[in-house]
PDB file of N, CA, C and O in Angstrom:
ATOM      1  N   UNK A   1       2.652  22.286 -16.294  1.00  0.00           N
ATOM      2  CA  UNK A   1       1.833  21.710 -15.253  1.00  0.00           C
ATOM      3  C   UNK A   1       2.471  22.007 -13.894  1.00  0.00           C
ATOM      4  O   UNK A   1       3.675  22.139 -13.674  1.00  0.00           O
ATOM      5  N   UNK A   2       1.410  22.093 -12.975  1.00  0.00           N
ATOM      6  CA  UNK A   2       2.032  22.832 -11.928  1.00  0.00           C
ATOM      7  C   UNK A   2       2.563  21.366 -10.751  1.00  0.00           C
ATOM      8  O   UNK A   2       1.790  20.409 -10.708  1.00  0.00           O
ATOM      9  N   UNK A   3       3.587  21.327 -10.065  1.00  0.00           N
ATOM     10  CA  UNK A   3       3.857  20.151  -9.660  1.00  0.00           C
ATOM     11  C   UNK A   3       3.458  20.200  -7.949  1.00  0.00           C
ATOM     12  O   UNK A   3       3.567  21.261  -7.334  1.00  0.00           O
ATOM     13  N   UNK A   4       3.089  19.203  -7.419  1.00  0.00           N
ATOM     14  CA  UNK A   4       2.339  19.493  -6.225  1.00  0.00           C
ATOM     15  C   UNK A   4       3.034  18.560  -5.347  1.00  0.00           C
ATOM     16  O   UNK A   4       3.658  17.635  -5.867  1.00  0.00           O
ATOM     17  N   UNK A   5       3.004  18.675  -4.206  1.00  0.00           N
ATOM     18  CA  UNK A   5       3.636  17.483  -3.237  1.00  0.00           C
ATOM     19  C   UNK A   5       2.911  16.097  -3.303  1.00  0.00           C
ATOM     20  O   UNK A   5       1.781  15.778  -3.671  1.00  0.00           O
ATOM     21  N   UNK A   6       4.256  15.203  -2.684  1.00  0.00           N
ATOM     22  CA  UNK A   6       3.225  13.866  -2.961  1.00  0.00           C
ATOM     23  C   UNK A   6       3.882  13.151  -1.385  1.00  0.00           C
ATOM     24  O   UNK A   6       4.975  13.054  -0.828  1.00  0.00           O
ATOM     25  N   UNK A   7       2.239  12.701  -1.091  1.00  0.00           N
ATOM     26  CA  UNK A   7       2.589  12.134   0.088  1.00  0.00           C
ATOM     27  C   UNK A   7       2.385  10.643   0.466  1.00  0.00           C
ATOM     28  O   UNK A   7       1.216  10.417   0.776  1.00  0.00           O
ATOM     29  N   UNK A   8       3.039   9.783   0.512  1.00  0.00           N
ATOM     30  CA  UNK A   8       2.755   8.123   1.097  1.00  0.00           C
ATOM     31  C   UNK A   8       3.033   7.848   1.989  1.00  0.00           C
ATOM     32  O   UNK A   8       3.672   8.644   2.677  1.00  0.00           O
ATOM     33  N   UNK A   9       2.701   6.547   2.480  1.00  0.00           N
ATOM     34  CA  UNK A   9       2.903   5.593   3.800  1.00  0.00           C
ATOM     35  C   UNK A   9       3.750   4.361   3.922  1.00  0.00           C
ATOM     36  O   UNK A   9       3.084   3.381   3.588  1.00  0.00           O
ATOM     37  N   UNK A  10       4.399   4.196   4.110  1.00  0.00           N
ATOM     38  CA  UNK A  10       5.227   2.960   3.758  1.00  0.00           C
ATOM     39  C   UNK A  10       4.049   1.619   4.012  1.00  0.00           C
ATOM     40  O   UNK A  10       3.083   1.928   4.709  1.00  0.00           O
ATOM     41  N   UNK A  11       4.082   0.603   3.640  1.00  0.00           N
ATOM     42  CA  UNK A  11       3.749  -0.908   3.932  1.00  0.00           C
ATOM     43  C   UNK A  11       4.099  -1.153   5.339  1.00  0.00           C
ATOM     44  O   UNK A  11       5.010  -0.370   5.611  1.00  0.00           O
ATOM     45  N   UNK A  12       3.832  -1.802   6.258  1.00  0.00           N
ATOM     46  CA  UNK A  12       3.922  -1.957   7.701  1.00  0.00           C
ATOM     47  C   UNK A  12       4.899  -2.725   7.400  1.00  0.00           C
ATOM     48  O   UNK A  12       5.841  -2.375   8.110  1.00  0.00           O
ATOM     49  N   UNK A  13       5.241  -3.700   6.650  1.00  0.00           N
ATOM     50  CA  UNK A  13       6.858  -4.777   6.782  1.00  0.00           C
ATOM     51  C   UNK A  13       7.660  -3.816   6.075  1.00  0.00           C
ATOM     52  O   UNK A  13       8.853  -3.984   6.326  1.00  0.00           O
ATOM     53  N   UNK A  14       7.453  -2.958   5.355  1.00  0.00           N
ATOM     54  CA  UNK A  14       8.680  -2.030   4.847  1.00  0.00           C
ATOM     55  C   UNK A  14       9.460  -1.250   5.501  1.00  0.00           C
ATOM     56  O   UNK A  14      10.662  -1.106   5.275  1.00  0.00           O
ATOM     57  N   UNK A  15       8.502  -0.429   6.770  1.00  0.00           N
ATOM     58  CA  UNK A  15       8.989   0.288   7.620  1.00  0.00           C
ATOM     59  C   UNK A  15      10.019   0.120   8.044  1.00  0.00           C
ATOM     60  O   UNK A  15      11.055   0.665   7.663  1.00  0.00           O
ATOM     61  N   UNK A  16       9.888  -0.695   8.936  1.00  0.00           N
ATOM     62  CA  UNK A  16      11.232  -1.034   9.499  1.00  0.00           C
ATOM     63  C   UNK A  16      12.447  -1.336   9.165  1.00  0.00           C
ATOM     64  O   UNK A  16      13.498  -1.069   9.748  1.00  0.00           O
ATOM     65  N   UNK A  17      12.200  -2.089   7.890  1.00  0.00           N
ATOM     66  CA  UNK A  17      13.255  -2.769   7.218  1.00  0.00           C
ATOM     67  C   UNK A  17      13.887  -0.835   6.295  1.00  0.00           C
ATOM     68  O   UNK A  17      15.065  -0.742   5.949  1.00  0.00           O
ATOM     69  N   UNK A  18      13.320  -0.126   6.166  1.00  0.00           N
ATOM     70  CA  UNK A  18      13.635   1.260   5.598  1.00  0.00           C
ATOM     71  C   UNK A  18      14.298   2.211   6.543  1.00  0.00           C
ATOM     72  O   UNK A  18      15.133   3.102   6.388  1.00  0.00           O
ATOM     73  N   UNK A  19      13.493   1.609   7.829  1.00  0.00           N
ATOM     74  CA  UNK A  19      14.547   3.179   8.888  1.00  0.00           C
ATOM     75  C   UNK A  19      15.354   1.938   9.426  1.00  0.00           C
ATOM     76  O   UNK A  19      16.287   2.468  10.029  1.00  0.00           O
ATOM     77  N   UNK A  20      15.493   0.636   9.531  1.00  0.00           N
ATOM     78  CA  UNK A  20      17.201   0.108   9.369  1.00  0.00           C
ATOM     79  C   UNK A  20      18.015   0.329   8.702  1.00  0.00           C
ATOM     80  O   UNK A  20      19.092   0.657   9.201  1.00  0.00           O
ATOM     81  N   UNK A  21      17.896   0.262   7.522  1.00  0.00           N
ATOM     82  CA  UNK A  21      18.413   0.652   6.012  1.00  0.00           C
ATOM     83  C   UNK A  21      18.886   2.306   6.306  1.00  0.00           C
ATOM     84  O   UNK A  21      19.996   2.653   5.903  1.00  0.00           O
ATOM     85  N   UNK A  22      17.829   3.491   7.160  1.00  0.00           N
ATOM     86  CA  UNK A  22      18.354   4.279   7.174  1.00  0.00           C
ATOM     87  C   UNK A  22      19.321   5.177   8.371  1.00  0.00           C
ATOM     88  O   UNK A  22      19.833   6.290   8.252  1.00  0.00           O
ATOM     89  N   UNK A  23      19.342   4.185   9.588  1.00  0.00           N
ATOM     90  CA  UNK A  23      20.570   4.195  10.119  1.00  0.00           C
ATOM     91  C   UNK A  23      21.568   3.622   9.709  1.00  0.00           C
ATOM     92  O   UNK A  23      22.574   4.277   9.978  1.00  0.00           O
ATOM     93  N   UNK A  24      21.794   2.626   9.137  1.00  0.00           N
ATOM     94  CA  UNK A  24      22.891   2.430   8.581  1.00  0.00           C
ATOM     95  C   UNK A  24      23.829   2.972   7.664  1.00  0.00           C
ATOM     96  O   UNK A  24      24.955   2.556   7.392  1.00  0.00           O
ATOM     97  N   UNK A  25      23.009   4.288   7.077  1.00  0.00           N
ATOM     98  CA  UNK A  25      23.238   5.386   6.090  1.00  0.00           C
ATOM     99  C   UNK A  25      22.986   6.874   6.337  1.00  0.00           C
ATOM    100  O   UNK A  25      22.407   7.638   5.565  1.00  0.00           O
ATOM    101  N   UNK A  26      23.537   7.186   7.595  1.00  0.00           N
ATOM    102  CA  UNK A  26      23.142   8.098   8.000  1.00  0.00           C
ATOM    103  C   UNK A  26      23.601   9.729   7.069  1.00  0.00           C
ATOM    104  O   UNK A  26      23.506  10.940   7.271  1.00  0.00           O
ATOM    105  N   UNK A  27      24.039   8.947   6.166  1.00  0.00           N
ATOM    106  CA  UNK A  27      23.968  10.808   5.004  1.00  0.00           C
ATOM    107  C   UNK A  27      22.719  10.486   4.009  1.00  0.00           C
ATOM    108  O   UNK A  27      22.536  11.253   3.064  1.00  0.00           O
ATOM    109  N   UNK A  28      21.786   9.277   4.213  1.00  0.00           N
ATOM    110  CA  UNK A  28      20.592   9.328   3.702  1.00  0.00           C
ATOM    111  C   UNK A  28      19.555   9.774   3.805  1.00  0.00           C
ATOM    112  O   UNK A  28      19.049   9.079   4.686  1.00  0.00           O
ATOM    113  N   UNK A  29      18.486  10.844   3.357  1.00  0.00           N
ATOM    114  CA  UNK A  29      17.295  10.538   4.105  1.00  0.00           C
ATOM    115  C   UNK A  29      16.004  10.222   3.277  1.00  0.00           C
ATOM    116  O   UNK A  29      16.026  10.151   2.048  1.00  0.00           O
ATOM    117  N   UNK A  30      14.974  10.051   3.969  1.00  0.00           N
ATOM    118  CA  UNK A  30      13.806   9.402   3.388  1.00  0.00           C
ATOM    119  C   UNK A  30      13.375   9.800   2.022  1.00  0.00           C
ATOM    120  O   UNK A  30      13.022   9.115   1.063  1.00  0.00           O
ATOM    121  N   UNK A  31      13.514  11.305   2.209  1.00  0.00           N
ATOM    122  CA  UNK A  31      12.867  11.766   0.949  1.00  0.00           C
ATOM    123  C   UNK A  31      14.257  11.528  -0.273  1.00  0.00           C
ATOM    124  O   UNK A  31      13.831  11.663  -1.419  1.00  0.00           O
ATOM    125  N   UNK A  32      15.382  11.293  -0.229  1.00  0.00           N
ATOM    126  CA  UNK A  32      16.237  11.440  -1.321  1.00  0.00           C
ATOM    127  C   UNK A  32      16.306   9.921  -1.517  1.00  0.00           C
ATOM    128  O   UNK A  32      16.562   9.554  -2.664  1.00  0.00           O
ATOM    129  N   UNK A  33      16.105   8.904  -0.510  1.00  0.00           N
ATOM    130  CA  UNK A  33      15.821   7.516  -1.018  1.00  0.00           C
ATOM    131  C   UNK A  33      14.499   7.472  -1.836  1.00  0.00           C
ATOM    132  O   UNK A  33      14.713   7.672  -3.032  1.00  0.00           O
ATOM    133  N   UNK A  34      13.824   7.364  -1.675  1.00  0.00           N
ATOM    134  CA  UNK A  34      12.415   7.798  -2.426  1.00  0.00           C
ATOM    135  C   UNK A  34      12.856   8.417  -3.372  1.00  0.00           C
ATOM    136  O   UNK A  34      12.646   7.656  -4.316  1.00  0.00           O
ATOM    137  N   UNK A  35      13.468   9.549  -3.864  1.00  0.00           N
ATOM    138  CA  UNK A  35      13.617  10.003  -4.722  1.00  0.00           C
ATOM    139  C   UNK A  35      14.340   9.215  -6.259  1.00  0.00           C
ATOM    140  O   UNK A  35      14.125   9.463  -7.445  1.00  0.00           O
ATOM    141  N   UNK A  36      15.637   7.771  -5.316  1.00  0.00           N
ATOM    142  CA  UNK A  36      16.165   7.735  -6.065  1.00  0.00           C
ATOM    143  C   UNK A  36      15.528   6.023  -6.410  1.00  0.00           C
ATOM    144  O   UNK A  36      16.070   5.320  -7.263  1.00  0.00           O
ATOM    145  N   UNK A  37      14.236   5.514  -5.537  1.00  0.00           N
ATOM    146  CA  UNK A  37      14.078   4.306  -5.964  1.00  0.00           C
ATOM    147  C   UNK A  37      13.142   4.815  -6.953  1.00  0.00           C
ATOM    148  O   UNK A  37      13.316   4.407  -8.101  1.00  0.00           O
ATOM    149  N   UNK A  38      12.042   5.744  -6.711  1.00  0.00           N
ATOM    150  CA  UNK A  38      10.917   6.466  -7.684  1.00  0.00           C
ATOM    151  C   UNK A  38      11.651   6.341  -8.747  1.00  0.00           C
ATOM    152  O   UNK A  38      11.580   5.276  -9.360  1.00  0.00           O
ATOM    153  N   UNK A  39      12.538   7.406  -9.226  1.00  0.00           N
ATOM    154  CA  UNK A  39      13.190   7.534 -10.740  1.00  0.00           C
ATOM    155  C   UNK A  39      13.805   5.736 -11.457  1.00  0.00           C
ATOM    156  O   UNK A  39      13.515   5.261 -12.555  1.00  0.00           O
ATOM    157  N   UNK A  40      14.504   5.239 -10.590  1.00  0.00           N
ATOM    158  CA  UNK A  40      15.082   4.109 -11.176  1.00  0.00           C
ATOM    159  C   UNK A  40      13.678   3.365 -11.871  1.00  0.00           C
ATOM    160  O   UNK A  40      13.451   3.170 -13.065  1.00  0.00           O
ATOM    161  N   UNK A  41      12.770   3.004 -10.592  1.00  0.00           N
ATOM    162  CA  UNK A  41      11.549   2.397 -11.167  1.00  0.00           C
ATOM    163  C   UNK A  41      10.796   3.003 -12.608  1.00  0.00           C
ATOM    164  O   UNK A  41      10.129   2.223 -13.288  1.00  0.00           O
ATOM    165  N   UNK A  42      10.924   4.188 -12.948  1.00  0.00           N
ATOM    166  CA  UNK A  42      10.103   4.815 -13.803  1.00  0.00           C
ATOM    167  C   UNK A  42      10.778   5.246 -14.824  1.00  0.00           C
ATOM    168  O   UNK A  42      10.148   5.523 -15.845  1.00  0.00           O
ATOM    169  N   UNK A  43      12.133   5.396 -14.793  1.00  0.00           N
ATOM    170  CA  UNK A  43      12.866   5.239 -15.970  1.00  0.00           C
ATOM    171  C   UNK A  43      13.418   4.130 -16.832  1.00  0.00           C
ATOM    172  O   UNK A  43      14.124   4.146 -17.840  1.00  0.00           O
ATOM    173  N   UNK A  44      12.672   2.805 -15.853  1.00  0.00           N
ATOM    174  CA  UNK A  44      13.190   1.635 -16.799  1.00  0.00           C
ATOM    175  C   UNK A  44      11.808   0.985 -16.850  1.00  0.00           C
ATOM    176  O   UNK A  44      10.945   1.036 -15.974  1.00  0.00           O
ATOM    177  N   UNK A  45      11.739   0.205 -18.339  1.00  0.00           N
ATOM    178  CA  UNK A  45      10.487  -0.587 -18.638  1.00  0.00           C
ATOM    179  C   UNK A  45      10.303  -1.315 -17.538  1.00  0.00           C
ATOM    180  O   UNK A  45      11.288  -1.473 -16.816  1.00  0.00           O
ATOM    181  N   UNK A  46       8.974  -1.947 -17.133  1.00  0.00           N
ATOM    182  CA  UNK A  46       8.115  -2.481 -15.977  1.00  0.00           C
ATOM    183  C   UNK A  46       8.071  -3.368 -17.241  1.00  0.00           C
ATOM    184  O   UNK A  46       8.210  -2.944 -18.388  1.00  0.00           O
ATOM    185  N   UNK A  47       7.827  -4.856 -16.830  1.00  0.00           N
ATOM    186  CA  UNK A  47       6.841  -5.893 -17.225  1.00  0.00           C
ATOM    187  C   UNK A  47       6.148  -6.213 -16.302  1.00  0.00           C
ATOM    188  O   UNK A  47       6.780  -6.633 -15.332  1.00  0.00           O
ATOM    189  N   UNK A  48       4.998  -6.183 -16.200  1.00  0.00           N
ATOM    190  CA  UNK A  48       3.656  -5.954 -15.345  1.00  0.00           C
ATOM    191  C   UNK A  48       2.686  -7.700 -15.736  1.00  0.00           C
ATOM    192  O   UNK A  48       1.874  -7.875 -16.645  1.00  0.00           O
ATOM    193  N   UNK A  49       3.253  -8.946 -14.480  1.00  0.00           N
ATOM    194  CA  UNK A  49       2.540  -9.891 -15.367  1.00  0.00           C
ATOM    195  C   UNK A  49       1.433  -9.777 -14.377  1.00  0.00           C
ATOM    196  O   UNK A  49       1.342  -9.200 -13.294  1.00  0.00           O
ATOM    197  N   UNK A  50       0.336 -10.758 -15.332  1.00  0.00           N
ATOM    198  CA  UNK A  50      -0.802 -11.121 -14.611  1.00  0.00           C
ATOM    199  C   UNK A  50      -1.174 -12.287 -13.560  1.00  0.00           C
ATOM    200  O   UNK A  50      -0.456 -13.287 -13.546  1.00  0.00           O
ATOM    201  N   UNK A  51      -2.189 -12.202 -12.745  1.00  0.00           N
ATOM    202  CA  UNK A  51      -2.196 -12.550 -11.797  1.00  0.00           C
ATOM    203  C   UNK A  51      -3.579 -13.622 -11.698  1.00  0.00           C
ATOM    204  O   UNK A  51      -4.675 -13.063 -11.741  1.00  0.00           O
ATOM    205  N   UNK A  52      -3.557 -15.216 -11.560  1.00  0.00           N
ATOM    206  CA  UNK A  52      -4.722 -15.885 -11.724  1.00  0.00           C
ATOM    207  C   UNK A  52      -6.081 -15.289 -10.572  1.00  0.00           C
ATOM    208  O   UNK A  52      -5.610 -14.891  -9.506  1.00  0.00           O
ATOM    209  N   UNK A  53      -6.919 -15.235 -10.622  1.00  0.00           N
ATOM    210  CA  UNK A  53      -7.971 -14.996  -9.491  1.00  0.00           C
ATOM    211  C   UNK A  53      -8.753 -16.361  -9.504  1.00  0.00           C
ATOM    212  O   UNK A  53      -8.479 -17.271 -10.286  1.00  0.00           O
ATOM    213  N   UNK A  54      -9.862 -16.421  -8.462  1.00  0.00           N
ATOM    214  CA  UNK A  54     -10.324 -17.449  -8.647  1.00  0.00           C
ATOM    215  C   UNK A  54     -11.723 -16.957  -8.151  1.00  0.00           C
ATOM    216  O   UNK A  54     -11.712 -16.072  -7.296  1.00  0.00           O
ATOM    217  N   UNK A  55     -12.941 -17.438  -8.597  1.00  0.00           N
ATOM    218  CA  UNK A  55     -14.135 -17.069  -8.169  1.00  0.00           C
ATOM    219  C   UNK A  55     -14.644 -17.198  -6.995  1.00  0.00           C
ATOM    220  O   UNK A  55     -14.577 -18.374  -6.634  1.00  0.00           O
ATOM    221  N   UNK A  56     -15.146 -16.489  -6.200  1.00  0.00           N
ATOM    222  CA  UNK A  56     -15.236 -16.665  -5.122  1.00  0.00           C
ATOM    223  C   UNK A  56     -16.960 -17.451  -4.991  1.00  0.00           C
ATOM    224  O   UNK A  56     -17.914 -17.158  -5.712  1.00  0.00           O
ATOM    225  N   UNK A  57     -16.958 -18.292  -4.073  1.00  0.00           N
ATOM    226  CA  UNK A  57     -18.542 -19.115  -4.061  1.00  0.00           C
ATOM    227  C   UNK A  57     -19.220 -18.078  -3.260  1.00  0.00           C
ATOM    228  O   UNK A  57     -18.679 -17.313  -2.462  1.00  0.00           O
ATOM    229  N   UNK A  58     -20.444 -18.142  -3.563  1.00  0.00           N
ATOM    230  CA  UNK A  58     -21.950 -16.846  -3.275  1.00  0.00           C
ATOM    231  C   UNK A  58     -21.836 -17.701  -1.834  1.00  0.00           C
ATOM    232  O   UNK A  58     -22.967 -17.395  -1.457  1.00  0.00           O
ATOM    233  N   UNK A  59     -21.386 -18.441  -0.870  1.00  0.00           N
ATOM    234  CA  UNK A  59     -21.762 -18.884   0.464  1.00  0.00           C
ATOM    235  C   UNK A  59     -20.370 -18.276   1.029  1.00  0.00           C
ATOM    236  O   UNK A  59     -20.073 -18.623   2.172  1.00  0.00           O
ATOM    237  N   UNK A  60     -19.598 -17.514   0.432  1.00  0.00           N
ATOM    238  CA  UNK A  60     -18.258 -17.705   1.266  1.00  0.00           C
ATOM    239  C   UNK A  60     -18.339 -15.367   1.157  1.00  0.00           C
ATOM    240  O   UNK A  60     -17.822 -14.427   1.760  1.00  0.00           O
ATOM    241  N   UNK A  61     -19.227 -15.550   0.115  1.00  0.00           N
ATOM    242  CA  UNK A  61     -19.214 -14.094   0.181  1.00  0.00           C
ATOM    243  C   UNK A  61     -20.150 -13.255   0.836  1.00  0.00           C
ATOM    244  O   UNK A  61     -20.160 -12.069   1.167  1.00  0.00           O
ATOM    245  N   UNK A  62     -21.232 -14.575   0.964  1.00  0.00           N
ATOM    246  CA  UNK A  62     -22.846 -14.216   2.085  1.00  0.00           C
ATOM    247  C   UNK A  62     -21.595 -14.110   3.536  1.00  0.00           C
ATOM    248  O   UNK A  62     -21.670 -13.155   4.309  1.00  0.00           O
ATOM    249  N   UNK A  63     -20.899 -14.820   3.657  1.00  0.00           N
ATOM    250  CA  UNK A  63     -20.278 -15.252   4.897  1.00  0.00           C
ATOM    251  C   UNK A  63     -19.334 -14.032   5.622  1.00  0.00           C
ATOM    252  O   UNK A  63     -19.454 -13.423   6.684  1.00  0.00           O
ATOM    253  N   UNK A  64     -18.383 -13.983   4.569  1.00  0.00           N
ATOM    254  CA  UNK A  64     -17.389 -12.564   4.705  1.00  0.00           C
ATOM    255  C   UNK A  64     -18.164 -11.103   4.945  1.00  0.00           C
ATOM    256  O   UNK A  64     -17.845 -10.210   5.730  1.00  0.00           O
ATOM    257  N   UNK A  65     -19.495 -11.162   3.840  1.00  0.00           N
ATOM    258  CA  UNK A  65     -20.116  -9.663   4.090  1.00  0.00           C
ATOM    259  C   UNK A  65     -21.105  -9.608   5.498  1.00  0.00           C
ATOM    260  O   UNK A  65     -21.630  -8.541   5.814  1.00  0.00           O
ATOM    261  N   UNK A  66     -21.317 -10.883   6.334  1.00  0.00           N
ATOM    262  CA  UNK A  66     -21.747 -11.079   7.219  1.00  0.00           C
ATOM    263  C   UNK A  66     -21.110 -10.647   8.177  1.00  0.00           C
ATOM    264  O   UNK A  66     -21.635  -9.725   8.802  1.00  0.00           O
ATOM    265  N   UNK A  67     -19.793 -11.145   8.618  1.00  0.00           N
ATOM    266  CA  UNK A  67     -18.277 -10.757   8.800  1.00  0.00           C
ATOM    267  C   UNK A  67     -18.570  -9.091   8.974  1.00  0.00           C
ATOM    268  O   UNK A  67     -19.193  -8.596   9.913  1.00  0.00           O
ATOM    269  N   UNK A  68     -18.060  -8.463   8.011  1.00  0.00           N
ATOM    270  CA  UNK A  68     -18.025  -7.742   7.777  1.00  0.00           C
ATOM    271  C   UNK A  68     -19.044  -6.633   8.509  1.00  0.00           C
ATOM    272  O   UNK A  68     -18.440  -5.823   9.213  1.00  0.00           O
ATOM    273  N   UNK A  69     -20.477  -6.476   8.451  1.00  0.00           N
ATOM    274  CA  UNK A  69     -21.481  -5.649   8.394  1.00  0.00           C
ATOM    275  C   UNK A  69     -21.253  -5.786  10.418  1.00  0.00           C
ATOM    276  O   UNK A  69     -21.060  -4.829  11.169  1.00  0.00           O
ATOM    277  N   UNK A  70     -21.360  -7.241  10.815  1.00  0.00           N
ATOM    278  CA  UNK A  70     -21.229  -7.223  12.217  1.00  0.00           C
ATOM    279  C   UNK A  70     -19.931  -6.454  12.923  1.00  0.00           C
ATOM    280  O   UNK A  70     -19.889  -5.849  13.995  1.00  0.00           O
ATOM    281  N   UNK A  71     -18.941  -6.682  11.990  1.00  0.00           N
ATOM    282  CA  UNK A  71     -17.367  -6.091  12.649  1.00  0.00           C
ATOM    283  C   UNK A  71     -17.896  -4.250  12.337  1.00  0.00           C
ATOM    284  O   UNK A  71     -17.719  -3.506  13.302  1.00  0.00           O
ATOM    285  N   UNK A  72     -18.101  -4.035  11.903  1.00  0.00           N
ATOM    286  CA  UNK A  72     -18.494  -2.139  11.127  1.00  0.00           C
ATOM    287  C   UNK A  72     -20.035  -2.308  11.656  1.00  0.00           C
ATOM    288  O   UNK A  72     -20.914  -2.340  10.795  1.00  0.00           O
ATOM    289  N   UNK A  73     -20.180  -2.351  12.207  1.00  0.00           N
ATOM    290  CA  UNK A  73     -22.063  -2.401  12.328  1.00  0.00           C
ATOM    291  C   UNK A  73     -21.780  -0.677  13.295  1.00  0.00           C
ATOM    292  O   UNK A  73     -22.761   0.000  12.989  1.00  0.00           O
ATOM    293  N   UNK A  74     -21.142  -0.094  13.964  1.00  0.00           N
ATOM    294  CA  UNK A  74     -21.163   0.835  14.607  1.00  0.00           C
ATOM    295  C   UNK A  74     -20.763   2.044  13.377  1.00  0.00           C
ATOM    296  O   UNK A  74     -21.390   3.096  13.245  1.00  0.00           O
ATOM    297  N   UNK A  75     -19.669   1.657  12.595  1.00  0.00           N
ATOM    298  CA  UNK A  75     -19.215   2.791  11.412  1.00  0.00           C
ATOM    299  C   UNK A  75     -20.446   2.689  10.853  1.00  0.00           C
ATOM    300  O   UNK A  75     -21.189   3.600  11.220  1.00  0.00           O
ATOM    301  N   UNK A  76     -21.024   1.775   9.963  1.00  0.00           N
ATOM    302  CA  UNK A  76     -22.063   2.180   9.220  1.00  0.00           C
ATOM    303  C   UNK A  76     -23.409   2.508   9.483  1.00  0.00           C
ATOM    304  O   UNK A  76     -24.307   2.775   8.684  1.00  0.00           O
ATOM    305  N   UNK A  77     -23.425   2.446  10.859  1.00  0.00           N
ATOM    306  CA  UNK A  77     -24.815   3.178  11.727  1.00  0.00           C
ATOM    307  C   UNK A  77     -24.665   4.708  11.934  1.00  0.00           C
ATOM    308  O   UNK A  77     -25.648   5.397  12.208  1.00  0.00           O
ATOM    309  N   UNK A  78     -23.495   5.197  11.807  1.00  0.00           N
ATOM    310  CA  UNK A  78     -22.927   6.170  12.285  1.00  0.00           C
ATOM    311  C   UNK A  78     -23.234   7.322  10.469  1.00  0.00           C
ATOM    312  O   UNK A  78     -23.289   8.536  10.273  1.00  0.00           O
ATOM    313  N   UNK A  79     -23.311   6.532   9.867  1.00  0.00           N
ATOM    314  CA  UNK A  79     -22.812   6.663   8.224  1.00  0.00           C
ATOM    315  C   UNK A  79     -24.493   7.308   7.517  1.00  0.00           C
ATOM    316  O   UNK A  79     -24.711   8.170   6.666  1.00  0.00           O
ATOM    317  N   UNK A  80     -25.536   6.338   8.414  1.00  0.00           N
ATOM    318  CA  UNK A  80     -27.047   6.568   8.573  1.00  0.00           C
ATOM    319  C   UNK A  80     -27.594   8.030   7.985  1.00  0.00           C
ATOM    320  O   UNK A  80     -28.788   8.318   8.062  1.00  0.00           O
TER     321      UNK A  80
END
């Protein structure tokens, strides 16, 4: 299989806390940290638990998609 580049974005609270982390280590860099949290994570079992949800009420979702359609009313006219 042919192996292809892979590209991400850090989390906005990660950032920072990562290029602190990487002045403080200045024979580090981004891609060989990444390299070495990727492998640790994927060479050891994950337990993956679950997570309760809760139903959301049909007045709170009329409400949000209301929200919603007014905040984007220019993207999805545009979308037309």
């Amino acid at each position: 299989m042919k192996s292809q580049a892979i590209s991400f974005r850090l989390d906005n609270k990660l950032q920072p806390i990562v290029e602190e982390w990487l002045n403080h280590h200045p024979g580090m860099t981004m891609s060989r940290l990444a390299n070495m949290a990727l492998y640790n994570f994927v060479s050891k079992d994950q337990v993956l638990e679950g997570i309760e949800t809760v139903q959301a009420s049909k007045k709170s979702v009329k409400t949000s998609l209301g929200k919603m359609f007014k905040k984007h009313k220019k993207t999805l006219d545009e979308l037309k």
